[in-house]
NUPADREN-311985 format. One line per 10 residues: number of its first residue (from 1); for each residue x, y, z of N, C-alpha, C, O. Coordinates in Angstrom, 3 decimals, m for minus. Layout:
# residues N
NUM	X:Y:Z:X:Y:Z:X:Y:Z:X:Y:Z | ...
END
This chain:
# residues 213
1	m5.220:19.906:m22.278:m6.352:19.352:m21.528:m5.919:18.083:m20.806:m5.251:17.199:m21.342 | m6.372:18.062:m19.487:m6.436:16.720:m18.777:m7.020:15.514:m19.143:m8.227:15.354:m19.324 | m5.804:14.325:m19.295:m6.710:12.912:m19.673:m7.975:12.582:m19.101:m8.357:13.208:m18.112 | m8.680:11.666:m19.607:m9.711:11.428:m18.806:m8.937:9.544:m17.991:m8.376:8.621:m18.581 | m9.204:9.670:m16.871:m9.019:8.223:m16.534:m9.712:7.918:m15.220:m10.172:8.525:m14.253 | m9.523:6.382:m15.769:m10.299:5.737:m14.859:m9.812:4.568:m14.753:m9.398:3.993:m15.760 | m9.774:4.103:m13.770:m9.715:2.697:m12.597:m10.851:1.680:m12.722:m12.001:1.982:m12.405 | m10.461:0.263:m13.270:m11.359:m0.693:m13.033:m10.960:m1.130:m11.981:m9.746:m1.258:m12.141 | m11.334:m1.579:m10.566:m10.043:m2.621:m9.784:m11.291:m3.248:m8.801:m12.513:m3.243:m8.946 | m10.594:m3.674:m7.965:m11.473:m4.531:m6.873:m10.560:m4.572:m5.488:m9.595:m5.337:m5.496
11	m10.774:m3.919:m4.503:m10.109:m3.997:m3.438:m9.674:m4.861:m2.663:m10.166:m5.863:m2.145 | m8.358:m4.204:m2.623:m7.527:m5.390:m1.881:m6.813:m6.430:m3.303:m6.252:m7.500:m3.067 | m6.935:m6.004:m4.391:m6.367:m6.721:m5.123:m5.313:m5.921:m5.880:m5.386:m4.696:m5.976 | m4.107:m6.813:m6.537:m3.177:m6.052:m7.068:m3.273:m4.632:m7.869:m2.298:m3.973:m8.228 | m4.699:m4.279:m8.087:m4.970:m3.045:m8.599:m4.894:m1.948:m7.315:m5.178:m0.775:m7.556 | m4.560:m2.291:m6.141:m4.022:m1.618:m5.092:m3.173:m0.603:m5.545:m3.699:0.505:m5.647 | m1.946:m0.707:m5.855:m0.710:m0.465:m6.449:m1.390:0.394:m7.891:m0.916:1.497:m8.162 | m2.162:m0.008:m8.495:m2.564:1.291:m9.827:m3.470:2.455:m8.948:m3.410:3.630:m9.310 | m4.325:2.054:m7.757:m4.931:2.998:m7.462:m4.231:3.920:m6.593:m4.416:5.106:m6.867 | m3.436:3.656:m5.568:m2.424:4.312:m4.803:m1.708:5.172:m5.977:m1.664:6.401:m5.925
21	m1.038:4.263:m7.259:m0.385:5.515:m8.650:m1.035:6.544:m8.570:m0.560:7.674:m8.460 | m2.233:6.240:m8.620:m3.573:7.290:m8.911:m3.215:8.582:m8.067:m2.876:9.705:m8.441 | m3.359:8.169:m7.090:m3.632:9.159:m5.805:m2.072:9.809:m5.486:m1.870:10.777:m4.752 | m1.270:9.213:m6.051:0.082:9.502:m5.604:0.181:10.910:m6.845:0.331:12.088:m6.519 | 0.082:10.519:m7.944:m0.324:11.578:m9.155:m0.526:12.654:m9.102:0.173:13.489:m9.675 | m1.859:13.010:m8.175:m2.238:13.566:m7.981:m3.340:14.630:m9.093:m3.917:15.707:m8.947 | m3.211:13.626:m10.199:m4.655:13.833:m11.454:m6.076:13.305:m11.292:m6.205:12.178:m10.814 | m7.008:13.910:m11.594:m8.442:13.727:m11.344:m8.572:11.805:m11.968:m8.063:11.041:m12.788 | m9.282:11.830:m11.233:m9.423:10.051:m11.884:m10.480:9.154:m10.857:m10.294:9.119:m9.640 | m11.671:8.400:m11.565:m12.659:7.994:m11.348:m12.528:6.101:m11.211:m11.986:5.434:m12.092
31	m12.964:5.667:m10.308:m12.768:4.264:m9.976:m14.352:3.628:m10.464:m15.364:4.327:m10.514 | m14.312:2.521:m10.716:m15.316:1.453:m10.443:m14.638:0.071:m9.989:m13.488:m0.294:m10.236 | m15.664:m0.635:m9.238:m15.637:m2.065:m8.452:m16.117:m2.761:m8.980:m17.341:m2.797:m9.106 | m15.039:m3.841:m9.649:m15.853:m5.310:m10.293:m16.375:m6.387:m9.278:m17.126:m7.351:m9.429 | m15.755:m5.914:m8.264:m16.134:m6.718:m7.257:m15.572:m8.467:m7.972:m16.296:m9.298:m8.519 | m14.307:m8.542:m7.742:m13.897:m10.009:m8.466:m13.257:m10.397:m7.775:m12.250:m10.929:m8.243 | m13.401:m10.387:m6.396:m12.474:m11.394:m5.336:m12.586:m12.831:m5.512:m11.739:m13.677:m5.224 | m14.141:m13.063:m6.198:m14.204:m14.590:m6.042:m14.066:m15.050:m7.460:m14.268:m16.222:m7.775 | m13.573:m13.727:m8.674:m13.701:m14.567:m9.517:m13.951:m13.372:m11.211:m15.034:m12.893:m11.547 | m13.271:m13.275:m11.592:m13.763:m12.137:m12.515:m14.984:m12.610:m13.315:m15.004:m13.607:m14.037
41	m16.313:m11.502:m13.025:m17.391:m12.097:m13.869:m17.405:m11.562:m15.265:m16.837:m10.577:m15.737 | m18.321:m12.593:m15.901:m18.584:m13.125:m17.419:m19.000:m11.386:m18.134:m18.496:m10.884:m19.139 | m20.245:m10.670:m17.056:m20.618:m9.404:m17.569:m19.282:m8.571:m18.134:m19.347:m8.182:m19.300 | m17.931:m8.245:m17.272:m17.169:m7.419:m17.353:m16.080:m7.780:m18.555:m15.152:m7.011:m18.809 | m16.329:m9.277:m19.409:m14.878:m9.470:m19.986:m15.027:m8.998:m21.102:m14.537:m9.716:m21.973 | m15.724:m7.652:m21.636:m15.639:m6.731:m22.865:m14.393:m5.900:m22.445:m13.575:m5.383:m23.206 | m14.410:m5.870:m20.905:m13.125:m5.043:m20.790:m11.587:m5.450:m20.676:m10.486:m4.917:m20.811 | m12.090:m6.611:m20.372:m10.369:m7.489:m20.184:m10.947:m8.555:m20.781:m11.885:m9.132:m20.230 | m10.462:m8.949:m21.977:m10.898:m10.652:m22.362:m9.745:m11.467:m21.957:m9.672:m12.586:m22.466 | m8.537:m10.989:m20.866:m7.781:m11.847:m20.251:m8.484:m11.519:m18.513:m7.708:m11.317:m17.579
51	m9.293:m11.515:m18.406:m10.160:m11.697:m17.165:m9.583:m10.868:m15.520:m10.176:m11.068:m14.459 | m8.816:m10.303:m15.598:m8.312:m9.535:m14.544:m8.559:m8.316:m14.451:m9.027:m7.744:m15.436 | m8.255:m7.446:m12.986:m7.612:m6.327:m12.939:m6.283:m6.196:m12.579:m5.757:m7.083:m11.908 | m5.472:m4.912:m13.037:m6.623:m3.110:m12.988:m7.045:m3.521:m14.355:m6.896:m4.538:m15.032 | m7.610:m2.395:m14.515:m7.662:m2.435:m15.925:m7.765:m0.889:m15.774:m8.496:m0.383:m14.923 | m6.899:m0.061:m16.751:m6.651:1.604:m16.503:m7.533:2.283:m18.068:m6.845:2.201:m19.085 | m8.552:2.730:m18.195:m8.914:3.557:m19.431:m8.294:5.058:m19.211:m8.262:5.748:m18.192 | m7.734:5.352:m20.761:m7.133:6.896:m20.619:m7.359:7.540:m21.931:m6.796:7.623:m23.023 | m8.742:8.080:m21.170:m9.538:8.810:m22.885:m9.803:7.872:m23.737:m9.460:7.948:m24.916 | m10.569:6.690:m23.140:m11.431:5.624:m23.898:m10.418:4.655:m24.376:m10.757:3.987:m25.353
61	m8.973:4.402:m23.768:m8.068:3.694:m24.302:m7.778:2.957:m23.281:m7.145:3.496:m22.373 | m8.231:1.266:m23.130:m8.081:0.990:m21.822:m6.494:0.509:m22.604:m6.051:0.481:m23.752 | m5.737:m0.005:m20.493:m4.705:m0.703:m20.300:m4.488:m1.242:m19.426:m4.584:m0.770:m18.293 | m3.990:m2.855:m19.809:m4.139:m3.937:m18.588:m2.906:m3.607:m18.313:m2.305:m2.587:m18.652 | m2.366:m4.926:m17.388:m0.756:m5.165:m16.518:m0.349:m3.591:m15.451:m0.313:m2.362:m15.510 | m0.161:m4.516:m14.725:0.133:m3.663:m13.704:1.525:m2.851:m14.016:1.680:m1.686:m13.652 | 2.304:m3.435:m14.576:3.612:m2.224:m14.941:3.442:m1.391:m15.646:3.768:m0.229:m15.401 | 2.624:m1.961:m17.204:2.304:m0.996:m18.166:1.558:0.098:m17.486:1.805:1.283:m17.709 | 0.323:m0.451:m16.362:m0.378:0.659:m16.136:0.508:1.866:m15.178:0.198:3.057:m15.145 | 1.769:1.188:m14.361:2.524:2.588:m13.523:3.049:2.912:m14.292:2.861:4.129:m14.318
71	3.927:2.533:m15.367:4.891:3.136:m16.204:3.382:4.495:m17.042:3.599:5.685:m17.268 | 2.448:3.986:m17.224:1.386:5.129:m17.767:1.773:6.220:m16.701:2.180:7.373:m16.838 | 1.560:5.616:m15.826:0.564:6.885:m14.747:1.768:7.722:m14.455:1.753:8.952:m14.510 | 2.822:6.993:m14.139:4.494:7.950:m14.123:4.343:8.513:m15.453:3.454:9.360:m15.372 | 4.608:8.472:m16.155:4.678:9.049:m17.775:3.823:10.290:m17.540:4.268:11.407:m17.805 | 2.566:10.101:m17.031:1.932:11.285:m17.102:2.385:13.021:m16.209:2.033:14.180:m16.428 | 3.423:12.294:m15.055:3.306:13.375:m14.288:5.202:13.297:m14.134:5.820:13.020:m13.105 | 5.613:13.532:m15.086:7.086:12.961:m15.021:8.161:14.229:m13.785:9.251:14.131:m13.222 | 7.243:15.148:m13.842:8.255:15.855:m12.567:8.003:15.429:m11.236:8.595:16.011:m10.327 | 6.932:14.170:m10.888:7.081:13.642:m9.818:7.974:12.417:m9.568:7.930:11.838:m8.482
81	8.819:12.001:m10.605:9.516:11.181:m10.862:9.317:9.613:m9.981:10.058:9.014:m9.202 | 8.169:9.365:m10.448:7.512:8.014:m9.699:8.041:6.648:m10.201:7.687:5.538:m9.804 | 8.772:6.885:m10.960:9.676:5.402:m11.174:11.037:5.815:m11.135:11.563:5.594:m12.225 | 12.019:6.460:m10.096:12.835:6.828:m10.286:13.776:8.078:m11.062:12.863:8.892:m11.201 | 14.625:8.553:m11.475:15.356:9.801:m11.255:16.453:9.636:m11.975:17.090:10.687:m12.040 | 16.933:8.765:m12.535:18.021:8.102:m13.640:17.379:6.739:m14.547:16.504:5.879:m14.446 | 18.399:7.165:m15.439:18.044:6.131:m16.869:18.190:5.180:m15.768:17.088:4.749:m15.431 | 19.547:4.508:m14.817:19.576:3.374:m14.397:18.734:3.202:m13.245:18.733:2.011:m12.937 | 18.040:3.873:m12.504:17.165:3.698:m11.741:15.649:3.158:m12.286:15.185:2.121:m11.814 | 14.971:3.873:m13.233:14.081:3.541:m13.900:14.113:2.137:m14.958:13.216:1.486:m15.495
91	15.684:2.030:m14.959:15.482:0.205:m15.431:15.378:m0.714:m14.273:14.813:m1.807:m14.316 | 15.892:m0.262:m13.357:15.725:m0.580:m12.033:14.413:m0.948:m11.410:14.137:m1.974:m10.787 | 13.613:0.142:m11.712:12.055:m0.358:m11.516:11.211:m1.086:m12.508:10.087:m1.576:m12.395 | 12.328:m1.011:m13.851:11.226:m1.741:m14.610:11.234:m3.471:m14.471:10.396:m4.326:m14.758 | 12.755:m3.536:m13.824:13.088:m4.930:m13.529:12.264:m5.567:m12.525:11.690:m6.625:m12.782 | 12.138:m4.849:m11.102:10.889:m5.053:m10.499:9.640:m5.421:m10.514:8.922:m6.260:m9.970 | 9.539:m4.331:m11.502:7.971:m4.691:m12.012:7.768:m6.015:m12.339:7.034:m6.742:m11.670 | 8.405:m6.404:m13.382:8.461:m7.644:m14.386:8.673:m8.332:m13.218:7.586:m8.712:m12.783 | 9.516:m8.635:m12.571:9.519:m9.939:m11.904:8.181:m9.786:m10.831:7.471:m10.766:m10.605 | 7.981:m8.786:m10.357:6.568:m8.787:m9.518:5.659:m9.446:m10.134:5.032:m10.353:m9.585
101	5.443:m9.022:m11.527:4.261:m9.124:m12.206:4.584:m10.519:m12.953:3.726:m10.923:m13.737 | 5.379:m11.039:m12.829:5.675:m12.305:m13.957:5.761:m13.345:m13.188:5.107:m14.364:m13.408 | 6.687:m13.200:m12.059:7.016:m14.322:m10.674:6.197:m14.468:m9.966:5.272:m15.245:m10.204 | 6.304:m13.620:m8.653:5.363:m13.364:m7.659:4.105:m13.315:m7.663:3.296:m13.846:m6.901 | 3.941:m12.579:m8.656:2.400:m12.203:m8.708:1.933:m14.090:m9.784:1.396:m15.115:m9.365 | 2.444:m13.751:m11.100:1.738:m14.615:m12.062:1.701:m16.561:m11.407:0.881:m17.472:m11.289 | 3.328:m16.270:m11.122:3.389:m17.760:m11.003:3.365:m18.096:m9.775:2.571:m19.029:m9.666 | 3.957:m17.744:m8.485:3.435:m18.006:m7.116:2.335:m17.904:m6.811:1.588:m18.869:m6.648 | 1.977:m16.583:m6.655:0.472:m16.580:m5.869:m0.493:m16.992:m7.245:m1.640:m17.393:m7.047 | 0.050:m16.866:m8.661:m1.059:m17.707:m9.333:m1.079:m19.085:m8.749:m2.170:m19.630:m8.576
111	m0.099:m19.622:m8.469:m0.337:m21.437:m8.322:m1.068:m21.365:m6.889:m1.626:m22.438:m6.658 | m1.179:m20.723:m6.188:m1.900:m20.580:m4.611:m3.366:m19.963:m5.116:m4.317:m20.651:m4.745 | m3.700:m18.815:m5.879:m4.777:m18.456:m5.826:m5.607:m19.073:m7.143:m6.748:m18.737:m7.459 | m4.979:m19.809:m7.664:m6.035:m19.809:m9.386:m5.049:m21.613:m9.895:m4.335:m21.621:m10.897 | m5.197:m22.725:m9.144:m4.593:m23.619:m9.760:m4.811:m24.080:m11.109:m4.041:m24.580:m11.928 | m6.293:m23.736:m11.157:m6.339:m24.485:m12.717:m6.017:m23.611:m13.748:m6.597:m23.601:m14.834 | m4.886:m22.704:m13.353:m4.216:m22.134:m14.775:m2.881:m23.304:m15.097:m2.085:m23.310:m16.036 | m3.003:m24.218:m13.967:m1.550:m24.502:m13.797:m2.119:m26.131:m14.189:m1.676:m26.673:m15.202 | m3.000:m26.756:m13.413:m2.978:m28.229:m14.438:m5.103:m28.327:m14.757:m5.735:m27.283:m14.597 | m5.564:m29.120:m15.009:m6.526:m29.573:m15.282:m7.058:m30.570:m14.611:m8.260:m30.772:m14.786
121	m6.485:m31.233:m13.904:m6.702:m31.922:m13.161:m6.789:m31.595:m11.487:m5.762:m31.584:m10.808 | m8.038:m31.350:m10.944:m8.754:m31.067:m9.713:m7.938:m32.124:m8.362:m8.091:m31.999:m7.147 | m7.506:m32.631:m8.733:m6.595:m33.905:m7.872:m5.645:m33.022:m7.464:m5.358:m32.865:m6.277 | m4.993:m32.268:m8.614:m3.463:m31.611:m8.156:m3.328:m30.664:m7.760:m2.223:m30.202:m7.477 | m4.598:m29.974:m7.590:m5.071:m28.388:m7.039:m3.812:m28.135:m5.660:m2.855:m27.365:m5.592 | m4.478:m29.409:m4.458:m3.280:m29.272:m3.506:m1.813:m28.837:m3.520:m1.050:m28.027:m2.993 | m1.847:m29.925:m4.506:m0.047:m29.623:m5.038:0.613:m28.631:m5.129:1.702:m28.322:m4.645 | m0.524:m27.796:m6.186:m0.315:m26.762:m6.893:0.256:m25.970:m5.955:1.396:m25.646:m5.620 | m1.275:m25.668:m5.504:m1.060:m24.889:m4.287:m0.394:m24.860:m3.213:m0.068:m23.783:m2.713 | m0.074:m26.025:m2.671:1.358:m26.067:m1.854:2.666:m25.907:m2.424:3.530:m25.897:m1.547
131	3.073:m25.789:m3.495:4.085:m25.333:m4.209:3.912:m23.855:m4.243:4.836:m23.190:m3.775 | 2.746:m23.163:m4.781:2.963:m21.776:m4.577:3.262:m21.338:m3.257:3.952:m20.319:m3.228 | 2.930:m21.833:m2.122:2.998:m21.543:m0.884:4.499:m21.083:m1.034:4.969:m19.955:m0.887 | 5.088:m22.198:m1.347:6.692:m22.212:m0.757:7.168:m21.122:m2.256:8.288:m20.618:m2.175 | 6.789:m20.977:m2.837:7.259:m20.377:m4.018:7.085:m18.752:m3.140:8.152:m18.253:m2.780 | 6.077:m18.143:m2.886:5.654:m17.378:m2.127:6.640:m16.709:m1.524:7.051:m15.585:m1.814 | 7.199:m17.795:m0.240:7.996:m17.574:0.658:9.512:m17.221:m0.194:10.309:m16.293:m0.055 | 9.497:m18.381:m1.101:11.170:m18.393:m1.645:11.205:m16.605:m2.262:12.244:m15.952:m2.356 | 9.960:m16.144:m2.581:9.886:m14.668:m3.496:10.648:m13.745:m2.432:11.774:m13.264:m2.557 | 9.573:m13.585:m1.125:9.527:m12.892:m0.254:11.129:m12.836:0.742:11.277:m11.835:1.445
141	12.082:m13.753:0.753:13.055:m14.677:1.056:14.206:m13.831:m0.233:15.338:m13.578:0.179 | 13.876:m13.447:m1.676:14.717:m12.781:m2.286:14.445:m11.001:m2.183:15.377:m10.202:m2.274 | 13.174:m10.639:m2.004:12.825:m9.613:m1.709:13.616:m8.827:m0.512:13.837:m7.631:m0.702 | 14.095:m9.481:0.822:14.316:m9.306:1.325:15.722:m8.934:1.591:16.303:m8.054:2.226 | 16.120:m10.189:0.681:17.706:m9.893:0.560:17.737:m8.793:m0.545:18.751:m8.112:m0.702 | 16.827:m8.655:m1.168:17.528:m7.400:m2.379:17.483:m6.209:m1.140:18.494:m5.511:m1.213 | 16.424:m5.734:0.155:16.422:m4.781:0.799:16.763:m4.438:1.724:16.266:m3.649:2.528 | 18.215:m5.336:1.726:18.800:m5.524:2.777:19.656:m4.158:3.139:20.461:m3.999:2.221 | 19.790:m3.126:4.112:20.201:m1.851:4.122:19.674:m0.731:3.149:20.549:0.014:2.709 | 18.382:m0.495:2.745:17.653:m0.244:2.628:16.498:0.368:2.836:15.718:m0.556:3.062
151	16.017:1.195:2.885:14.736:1.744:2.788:14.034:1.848:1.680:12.813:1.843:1.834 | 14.587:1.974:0.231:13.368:2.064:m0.840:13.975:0.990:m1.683:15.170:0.696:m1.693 | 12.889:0.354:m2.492:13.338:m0.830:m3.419:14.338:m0.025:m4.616:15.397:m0.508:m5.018 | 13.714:1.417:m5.129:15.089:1.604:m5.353:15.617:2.925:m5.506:14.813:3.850:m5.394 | 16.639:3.149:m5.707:17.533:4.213:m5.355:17.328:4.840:m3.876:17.014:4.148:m2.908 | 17.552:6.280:m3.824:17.154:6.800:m2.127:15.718:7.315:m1.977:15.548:8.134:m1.074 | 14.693:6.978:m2.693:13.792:7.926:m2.412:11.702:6.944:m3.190:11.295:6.400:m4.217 | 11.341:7.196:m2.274:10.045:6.145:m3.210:9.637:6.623:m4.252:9.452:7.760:m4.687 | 9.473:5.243:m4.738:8.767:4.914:m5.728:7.519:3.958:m6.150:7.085:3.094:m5.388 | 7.092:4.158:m7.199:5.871:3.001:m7.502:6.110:1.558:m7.144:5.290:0.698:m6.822
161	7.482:1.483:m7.278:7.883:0.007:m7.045:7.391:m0.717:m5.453:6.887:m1.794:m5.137 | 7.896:0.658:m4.604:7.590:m0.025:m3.158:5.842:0.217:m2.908:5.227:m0.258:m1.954 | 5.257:1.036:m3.967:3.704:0.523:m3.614:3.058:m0.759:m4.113:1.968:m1.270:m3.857 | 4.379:m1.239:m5.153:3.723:m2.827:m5.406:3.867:m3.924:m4.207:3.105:m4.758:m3.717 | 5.018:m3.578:m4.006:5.706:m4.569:m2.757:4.777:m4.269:m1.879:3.844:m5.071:m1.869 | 4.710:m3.465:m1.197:4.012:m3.261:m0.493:2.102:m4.326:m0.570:1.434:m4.810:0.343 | 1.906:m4.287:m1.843:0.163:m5.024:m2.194:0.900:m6.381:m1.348:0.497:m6.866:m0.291 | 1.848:m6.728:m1.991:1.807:m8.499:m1.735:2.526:m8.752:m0.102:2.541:m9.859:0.436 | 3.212:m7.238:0.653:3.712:m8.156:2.113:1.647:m8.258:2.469:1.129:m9.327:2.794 | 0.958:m7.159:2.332:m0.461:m7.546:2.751:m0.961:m8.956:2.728:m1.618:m9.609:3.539
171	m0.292:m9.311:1.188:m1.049:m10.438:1.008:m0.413:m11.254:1.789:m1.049:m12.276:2.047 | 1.083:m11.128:2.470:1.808:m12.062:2.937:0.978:m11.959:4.606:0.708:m12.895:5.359 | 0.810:m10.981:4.735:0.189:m10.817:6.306:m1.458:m11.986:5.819:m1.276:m13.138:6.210 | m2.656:m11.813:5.196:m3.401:m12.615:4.943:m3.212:m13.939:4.827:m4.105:m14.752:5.065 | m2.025:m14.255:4.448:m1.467:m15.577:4.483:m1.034:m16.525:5.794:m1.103:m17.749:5.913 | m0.466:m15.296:6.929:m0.163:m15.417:7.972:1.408:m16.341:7.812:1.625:m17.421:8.362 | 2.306:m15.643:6.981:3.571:m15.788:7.001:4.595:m15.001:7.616:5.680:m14.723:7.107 | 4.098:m14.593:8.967:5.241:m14.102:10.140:5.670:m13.187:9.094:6.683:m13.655:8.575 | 5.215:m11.708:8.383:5.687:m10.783:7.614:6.683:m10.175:8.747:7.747:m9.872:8.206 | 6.687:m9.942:9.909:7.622:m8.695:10.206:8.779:m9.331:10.889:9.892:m8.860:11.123
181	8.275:m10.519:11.164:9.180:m11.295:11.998:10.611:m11.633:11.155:11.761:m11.264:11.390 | 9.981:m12.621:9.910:10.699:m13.460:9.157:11.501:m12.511:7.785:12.527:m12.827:7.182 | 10.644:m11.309:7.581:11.263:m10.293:6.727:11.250:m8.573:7.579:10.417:m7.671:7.664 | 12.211:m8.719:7.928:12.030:m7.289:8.839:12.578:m6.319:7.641:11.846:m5.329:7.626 | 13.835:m6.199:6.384:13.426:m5.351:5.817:12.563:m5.299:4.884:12.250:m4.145:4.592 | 12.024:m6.153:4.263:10.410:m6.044:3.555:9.832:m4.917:4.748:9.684:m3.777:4.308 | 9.531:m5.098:6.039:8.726:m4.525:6.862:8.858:m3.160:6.889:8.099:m2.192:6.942 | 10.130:m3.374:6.835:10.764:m1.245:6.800:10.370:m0.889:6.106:9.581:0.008:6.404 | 10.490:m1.163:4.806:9.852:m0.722:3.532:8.810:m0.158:3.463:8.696:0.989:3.029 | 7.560:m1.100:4.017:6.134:m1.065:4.243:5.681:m0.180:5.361:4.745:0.609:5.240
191	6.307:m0.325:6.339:6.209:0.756:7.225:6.462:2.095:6.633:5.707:3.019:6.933 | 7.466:2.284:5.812:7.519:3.948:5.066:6.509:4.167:4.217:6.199:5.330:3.960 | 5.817:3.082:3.631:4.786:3.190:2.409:3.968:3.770:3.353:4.084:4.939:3.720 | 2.976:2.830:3.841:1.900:3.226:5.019:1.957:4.425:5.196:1.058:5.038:4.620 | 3.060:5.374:6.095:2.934:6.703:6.409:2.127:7.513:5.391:1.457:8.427:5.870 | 2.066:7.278:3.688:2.026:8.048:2.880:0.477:8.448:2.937:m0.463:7.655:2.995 | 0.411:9.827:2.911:m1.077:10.127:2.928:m1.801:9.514:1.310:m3.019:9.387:1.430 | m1.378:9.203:0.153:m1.757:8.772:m0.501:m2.500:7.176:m0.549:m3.542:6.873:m1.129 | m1.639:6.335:0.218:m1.989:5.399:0.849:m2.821:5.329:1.792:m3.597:4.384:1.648 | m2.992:5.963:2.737:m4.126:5.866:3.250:m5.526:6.188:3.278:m6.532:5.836:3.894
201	m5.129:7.173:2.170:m6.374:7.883:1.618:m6.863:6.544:0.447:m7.978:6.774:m0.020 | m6.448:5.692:0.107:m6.818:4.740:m1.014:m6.990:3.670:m0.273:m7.327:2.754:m1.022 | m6.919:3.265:0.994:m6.817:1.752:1.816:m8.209:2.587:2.705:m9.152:1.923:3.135 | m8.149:3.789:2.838:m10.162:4.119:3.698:m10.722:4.207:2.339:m11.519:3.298:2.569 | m10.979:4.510:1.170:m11.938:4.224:0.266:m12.196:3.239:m0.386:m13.334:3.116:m0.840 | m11.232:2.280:m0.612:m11.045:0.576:m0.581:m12.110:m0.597:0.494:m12.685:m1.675:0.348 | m11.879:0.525:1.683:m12.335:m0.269:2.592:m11.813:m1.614:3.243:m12.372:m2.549:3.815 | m10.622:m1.343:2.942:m9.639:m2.447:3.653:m8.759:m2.376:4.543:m8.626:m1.288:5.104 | m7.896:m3.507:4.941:m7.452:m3.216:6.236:m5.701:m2.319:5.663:m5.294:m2.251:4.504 | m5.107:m1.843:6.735:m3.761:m1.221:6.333:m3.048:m2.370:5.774:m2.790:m2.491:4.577
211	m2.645:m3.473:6.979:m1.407:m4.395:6.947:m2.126:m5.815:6.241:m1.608:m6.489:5.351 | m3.505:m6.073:6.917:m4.135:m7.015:6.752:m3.564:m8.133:8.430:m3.754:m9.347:8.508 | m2.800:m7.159:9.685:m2.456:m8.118:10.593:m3.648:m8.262:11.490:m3.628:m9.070:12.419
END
């Protein structure tokens, strides 16, 4: 029998990347909108008492983090080989992940989008946040060099990995950090994602923009 699952997320947010898994899968699976752009509310934290999305339930078993949740959703459909095709490829993406989800995501764009994880004091918010800025860039700046001759983050062929990359050049376009200019292979990358009918079928029910340019 087929799992049951479901999608907590909020569009346009790093649960991008679990819902695209979704659709890439190609298993039945049901979404809801916390609607938490401005802020995860107080009603929803029975489901995450660390206050974010995605949040993935599978047959009444939820799961936070965005790696844990692709490494799920690959696991489930393993002849589509969505994290890669070798033992060393699939450490390959798991290395990704982690630094997406630990660097980029937690500590850059945390210090830009959420300062007071970072001090207590409302004075240093600026700071903060101008440090993630450049932290941001310095990410996007190694990203680039890892994809240098390149088309997929890794091995020859996509994976989940380049639908994460892919969430944050968006966010880099929202930011208005010259994405295609200043990282042209980040851009290649993203340009192959986009084509994917899975992707676009999840960015029109999202209701958001493709690039965010």
């Amino acid at each position: 029998m087929a799992p049951n699952l479901h999608l907590y997320m909020t569009p346009g947010s790093v649960a991008l990347a679990s819902h695209i898994a979704l659709q890439e899968s190609g298993l039945n699976f049901t979404t809801t909108d916390l609607q938490a752009q401005r802020g995860y509310k107080a009603e929803h934290i029975h489901l995450n008492s660390k206050a974010r999305v995605p949040i993935f339930e599978m047959d009444g078993e939820r799961i936070t983090e965005t790696p844990a949740i692709l490494s799920t959703i690959s696991a489930l459909v393993p002849e589509k080989q969505l994290l890669g095709t070798t033992i060393l490829e699939q450490a390959r993406a798991q290395e990704w992940m982690a630094w997406l989800c630990g660097t980029l995501h937690g500590q850059a764009f945390g210090c830009l989008f959420r300062p007071n994880r970072f001090t207590g004091d409302e004075r240093a918010y600026d700071a903060v946040k101008a440090r993630g800025r450049e932290c941001v860039q310095e990410c996007f700046r190694y990203i680039e060099e890892k994809l240098e001759g390149k088309v997929h983050a890794v091995g020859d062929a996509f994976t989940l990995v380049d639908v994460y990359l892919y969430v944050f050049f968006r966010w880099g376009n929202l930011m208005k950090l010259g994405m295609r200019e200043k990282y042209p292979n980040y851009a290649r990358l993203v340009e192959k994602v986009v084509e994917r009918e899975s992707v676009q079928k999840v960015v029109e029910a999202e209701g958001i923009s493709l690039l965010n340019e």
